[in-house]
C-alpha positions as CSV (number, residue, x, y, z in Angstrom):
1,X,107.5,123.5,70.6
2,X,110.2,121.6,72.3
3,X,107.8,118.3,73.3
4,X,106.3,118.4,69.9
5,X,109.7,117.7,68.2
6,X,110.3,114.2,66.3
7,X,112.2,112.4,67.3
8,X,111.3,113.4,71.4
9,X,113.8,115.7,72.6
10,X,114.3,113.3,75.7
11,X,115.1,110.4,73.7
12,X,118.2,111.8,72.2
13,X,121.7,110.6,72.2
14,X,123.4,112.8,75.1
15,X,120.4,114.6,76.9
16,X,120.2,114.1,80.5
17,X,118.6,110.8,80.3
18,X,121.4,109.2,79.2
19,X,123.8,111.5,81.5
20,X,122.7,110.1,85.0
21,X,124.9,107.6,87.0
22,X,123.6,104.2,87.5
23,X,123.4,104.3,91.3
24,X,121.9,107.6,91.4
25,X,118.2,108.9,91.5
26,X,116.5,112.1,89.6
27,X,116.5,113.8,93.2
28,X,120.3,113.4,93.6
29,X,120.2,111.8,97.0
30,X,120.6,108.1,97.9
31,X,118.7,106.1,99.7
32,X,119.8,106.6,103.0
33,X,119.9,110.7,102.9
34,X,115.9,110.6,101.6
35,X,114.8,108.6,104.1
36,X,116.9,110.7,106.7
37,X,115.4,113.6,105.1
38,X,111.9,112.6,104.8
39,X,111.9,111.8,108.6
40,X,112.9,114.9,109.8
41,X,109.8,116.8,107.5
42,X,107.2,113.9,108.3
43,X,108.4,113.1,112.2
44,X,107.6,116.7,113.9
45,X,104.2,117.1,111.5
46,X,103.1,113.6,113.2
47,X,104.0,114.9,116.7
48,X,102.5,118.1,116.0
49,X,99.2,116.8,115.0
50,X,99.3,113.9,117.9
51,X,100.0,116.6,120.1
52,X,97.1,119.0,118.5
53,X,94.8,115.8,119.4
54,X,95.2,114.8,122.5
55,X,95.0,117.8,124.1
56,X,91.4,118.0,122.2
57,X,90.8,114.9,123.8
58,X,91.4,115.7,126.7
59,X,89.9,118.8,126.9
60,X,86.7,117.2,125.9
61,X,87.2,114.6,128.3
62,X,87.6,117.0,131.5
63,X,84.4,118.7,129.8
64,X,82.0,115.7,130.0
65,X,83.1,114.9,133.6
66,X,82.5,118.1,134.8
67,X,79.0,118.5,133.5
């Protein structure tokens, strides 16, 4: 039972809490790279899905004027 242990496991002199540089995140990217990263994943998904609704819109649009 490791996070049963006393004292926590984490807490210990040495464990990778206490490893990690100052300037850096638990991801291992800075700030710059995430943002560049989450971008390119969220970007096309919000095209995609503007995309996906205006052609529903429209569709329904040229349906009600021709009926």
């Amino acid at each position: 039972m490791f996070f049963l242990s006393a004292p926590h496991a984490w807490h210990l002199v040495g464990t990778w809490s206490e490893q990690l540089p100052s300037e850096s995140s638990l991801i291992g990217m800075g700030q710059t790279e995430l943002i560049m990263t989450l971008h390119s994943i969220f970007l096309p998904l919000a095209l995609a899905i503007l995309y996906y609704l205006y052609n529903r819109l429209s569709k329904n649009n040229s349906t009600n004027v021709k009926g």
